[in-house]
C-alpha positions in Angstrom: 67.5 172.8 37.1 69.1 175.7 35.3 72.3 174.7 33.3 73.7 178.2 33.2 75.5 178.1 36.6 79.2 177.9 36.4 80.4 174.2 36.4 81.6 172.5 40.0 83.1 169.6 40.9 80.8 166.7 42.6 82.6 164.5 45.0 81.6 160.7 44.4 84.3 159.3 45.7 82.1 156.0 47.7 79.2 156.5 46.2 80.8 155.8 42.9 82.1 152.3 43.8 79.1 151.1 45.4 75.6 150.0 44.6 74.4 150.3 48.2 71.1 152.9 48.7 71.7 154.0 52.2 70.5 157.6 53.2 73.6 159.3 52.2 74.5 157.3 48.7 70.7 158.3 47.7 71.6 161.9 48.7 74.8 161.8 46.2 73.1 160.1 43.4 70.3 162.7 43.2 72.6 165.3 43.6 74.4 164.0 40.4 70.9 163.1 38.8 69.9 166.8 39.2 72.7 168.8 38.6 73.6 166.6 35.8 76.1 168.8 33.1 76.0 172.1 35.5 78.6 169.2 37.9 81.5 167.6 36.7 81.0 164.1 38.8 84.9 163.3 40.6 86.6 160.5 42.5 89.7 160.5 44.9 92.0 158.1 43.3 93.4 156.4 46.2 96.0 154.7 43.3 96.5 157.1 41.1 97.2 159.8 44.3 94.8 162.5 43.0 91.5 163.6 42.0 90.3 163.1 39.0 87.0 163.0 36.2 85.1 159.7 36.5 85.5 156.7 34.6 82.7 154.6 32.5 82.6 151.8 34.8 82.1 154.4 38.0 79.5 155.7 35.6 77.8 152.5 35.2 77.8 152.0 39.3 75.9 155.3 39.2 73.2 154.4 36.6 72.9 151.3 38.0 69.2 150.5 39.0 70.2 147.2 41.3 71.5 147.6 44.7 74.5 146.0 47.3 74.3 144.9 50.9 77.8 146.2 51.0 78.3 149.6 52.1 82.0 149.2 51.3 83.6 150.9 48.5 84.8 148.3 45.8 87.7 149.1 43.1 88.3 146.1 40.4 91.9 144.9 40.7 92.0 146.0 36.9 91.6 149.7 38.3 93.8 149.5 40.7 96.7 148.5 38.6 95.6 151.1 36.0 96.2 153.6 38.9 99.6 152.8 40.4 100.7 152.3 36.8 99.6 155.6 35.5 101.3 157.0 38.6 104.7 154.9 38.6 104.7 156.5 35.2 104.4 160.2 35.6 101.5 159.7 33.7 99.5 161.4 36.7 98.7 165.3 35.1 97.1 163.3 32.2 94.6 161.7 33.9 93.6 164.2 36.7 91.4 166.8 37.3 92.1 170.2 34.5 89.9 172.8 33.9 88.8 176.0 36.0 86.3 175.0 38.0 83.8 176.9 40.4 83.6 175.0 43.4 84.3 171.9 44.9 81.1 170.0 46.7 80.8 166.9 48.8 77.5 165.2 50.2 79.9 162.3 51.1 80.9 161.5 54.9 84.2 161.2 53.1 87.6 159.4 54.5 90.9 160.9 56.1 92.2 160.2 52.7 89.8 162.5 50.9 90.2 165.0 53.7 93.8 165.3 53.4 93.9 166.4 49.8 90.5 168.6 49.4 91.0 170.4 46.0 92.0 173.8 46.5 89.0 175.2 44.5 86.8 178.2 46.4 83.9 177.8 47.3 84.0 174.2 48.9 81.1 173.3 50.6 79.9 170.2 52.2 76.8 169.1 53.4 76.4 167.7 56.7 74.5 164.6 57.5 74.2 164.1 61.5 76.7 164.3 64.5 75.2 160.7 65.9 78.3 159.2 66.0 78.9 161.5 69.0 75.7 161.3 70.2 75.5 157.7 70.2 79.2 155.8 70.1 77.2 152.6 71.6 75.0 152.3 68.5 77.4 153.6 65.8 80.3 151.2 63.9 83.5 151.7 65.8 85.3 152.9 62.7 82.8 155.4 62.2 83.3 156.2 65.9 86.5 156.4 65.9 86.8 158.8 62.3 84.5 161.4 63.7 86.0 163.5 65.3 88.8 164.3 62.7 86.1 164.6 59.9 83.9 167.2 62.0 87.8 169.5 62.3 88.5 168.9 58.9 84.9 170.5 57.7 86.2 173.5 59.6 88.3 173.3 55.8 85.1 174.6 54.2 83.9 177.8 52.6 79.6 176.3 53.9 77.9 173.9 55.2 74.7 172.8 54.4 73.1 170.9 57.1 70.1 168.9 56.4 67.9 170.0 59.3 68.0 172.9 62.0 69.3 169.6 64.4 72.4 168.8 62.3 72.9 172.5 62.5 72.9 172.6 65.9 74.8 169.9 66.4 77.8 170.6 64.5 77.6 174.4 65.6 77.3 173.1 69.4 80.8 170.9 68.8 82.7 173.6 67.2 81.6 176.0 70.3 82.7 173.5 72.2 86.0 173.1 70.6 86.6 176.4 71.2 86.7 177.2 67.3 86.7 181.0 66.8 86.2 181.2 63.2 83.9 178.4 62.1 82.6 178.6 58.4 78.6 179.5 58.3 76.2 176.8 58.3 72.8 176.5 57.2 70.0 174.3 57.6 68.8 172.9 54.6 66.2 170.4 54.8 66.7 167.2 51.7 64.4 166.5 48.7 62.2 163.7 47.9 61.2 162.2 44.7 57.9 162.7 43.4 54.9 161.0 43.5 52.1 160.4 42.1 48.8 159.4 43.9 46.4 157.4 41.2 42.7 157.8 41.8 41.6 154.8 43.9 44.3 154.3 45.9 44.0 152.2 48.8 44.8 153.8 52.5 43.9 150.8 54.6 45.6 148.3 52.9 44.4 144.8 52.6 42.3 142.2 54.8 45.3 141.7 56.7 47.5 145.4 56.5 50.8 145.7 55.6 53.1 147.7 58.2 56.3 148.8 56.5 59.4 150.0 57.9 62.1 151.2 55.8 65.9 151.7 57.1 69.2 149.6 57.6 69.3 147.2 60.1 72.0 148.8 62.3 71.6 149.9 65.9 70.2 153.2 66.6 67.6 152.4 63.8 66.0 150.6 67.1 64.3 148.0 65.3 64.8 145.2 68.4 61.6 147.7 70.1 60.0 147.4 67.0 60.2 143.6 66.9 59.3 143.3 70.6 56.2 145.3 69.7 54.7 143.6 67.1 55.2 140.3 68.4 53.6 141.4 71.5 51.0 142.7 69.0 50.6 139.3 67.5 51.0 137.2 70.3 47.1 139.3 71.2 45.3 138.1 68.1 46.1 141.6 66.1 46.0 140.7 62.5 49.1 142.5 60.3 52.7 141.9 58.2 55.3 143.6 59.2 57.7 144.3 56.0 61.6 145.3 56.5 63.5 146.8 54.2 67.1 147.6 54.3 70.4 146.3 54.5 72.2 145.2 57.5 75.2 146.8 59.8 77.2 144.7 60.4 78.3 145.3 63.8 75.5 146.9 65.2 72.9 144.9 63.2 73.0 141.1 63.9 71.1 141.2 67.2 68.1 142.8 65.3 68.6 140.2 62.1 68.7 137.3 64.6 65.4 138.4 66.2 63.8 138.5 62.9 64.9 135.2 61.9 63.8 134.0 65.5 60.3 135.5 64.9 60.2 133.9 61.0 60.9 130.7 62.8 57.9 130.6 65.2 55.9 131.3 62.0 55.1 135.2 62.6 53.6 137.2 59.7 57.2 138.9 59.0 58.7 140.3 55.9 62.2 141.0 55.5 63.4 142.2 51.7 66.8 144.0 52.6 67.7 146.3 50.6 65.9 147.3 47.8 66.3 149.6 44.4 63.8 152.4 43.8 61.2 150.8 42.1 60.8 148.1 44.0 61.1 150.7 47.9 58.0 153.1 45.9 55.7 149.6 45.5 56.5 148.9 49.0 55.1 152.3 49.8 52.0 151.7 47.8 51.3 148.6 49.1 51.6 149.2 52.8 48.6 150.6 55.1 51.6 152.7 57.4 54.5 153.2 58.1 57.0 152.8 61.1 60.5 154.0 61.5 61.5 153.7 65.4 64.7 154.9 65.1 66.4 156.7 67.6 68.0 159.7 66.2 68.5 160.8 62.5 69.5 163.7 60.7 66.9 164.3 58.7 64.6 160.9 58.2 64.1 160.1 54.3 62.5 157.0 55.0 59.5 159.4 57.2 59.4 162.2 54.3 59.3 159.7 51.2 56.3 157.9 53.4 54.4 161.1 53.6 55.4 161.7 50.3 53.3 158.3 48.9 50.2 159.5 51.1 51.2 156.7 54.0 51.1 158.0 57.5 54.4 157.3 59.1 54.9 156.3 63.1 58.1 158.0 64.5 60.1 160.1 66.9 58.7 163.1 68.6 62.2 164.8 68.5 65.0 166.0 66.6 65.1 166.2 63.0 62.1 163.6 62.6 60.1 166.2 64.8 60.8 168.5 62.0 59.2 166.5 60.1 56.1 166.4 61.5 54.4 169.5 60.9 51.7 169.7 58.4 50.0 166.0 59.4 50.3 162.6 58.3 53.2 161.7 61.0 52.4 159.9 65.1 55.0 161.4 66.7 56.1 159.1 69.8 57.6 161.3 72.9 59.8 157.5 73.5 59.8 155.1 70.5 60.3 151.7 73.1 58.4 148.6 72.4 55.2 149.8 74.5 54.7 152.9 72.9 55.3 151.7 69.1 52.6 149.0 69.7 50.1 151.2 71.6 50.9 153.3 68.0 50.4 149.9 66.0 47.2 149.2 67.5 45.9 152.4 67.3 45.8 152.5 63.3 45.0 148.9 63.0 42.0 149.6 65.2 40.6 152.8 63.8 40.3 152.7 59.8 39.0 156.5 60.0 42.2 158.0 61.7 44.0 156.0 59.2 42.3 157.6 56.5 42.6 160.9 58.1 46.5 160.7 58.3 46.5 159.7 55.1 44.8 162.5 53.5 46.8 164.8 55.3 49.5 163.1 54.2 48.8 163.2 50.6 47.7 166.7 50.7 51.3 168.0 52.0 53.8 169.7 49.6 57.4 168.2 49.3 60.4 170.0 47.8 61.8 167.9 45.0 65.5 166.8 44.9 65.7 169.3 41.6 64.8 172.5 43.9 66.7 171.0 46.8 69.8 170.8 44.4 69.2 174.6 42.9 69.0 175.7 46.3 72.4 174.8 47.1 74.2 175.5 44.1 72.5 179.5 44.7 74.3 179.4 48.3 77.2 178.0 46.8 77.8 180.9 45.0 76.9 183.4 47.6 79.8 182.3 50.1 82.7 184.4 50.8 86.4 183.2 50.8 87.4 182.3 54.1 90.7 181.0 52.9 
């Protein structure tokens, strides 16, 4: 993207002390891949009590190509102490944030911590990820549960917001109206990138003698993959010849059910595949390899796991509704009106049994058009600079 835009600050204040790949840290670290110079990449020092440029070693997590089951943020006890000292010291000016800078942007679902001392900068902009934590408290973390509701009033803080689908959008502006907020800031829908790829001549679309189903996405409630299991071993238990391949790490909380079941099926000697999580490279030869994909989940806000399916030609098996609906237009996607056991295995069979529909998805698939990160990232930065001061 251009380099000529005025420089902003990039808020990487998790995704800067973890290695995990969830949706949102692979939304941060293209945001920072893209924007690269035009962004001056920042933390929240939680020691040192203020913001401030990042340091090598959060600069190594970045570049890092391996990933983390841990979601959690980790700080060395060497940068902790470096922190509070520089603090204790008055050394604090030296080390934080100095220049004049021309916005302030976060991707982040970011802490009370970081929303109690947002950098007065104008424009600040966030962008939204999903309001499912409201939607669905049973199948969300409790701490993210109970959070929520202070993050979604302190985005009311912001010049934008950039939602990632027209659901997000709606979601957020149906909470606010129901807050009885007067003056919200203005939101947009602004659907996410996707890496590009490359389709090499020859490329399989059925997969091999016996298919590989993959189904990408963190092992956490809503994700829904207990229907899925159910499906496929009610799949296998009729003869139907596949591997079903998991990738992603597990939730904790709202996980362990489905991670039993899979070890439960791995037991009884079912063709199942579980990798957890897995860096880039490895999650794009996953894609080629696999005859389909499958992501039952219940709700998302956008669905990157759907878009970078369609994005390696694979069909994908999915929600009707919400922002995976929106993802359907254009071909390549089975769009479930329920995604329960019955209907994800009557979806299952269907492709296993009919190598030409396959085929068909597949081309439609491949044939689609997919807005890279790079123009996703240019397009916000050109809002960015079209927002008016609300403070």
């Amino acid at each position: 993207m251009t380099r000529a835009m005025p420089a902003f600050l990039l808020d990487l204040t998790h995704t800067s002390h973890t290695r995990a790949r969830t949706g949102i840290q692979r939304v941060v670290r293209a945001l920072h891949r893209e924007f690269g110079p035009a962004a001056t990449p920042v933390t929240h020092d939680p020691f040192l009590n203020a913001w401030r440029p990042l340091e090598a070693w959060e600069l190594a997590n970045l570049a890092a190509e391996d990933t983390s089951k841990s979601r959690r943020a980790q700080w060395p006890l060497s940068a902790r102490w470096r922190g509070r000292w520089r603090r204790a010291t008055g050394r604090t000016a030296a080390f934080a944030l100095r220049g004049d800078y021309q916005g302030f942007l976060t991707a982040e679902l970011f802490s009370a911590q970081v929303g109690a001392h947002l950098p007065e900068i104008f424009p600040r902009v966030a962008v939204f990820h999903d309001a499912i934590a409201l939607r669905f408290p049973e199948l969300t973390p409790t701490g993210t549960v109970a959070r929520f509701p202070s993050y979604l009033r302190e985005l009311l803080q912001f010049d934008g917001i950039a939602a990632v689908s027209e659901d997000s959008r709606t979601s957020l502006i149906d909470y606010w109206r129901w807050l009885g907020v007067a003056n919200p800031p203005p939101v947009i829908a602004l659907p996410l990138g996707v890496d590009p790829v490359c389709h090499p001549i020859g490329d399989k679309l059925t997969g091999a003698v016996s298919p590989v189903v993959l189904s990408v996405g963190t092992l956490e409630g809503r994700k829904n993959h207990l229907a899925l299991l159910e499906a496929c071993e009610l799949l296998w238990s009729r003869g139907e010849k596949f591997t079903l391949r998991l990738a992603g790490s597990v939730q904790s909380q709202t996980g362990h059910t489905a991670l039993a079941k899979v070890r439960a099926l791995q037991a009884a000697g079912w063709p199942l595949r579980y990798d957890g999580p897995l860096p880039d490279a490895a999650l794009g030869e996953a894609y080629a390899e696999c005859a389909f994909t499958i992501y039952p989940s219940l709700a998302e806000g956008f669905g990157l796991p759907v878009i970078e399916s369609l994005a390696h030609g694979r069909p994908c098996i999915c929600s009707a509704h919400g922002a995976l609906g929106e993802l359907s237009p254009g071909g390549g996607v089975i769009g479930l009106e329920a995604v329960d056991a019955a209907n994800l295995a009557t979806a299952i069979a269907r492709l296993l049994g009919s190598p030409t529909e396959l085929a068909t998805l597949s081309a439609a698939a491949q044939a689609r058009t997919f807005k890279p990160w790079r123009t996703y990232a240019a397009e916000l930065a050109a809002w960015m600079q079209t927002l008016p001061r609300r403070r």
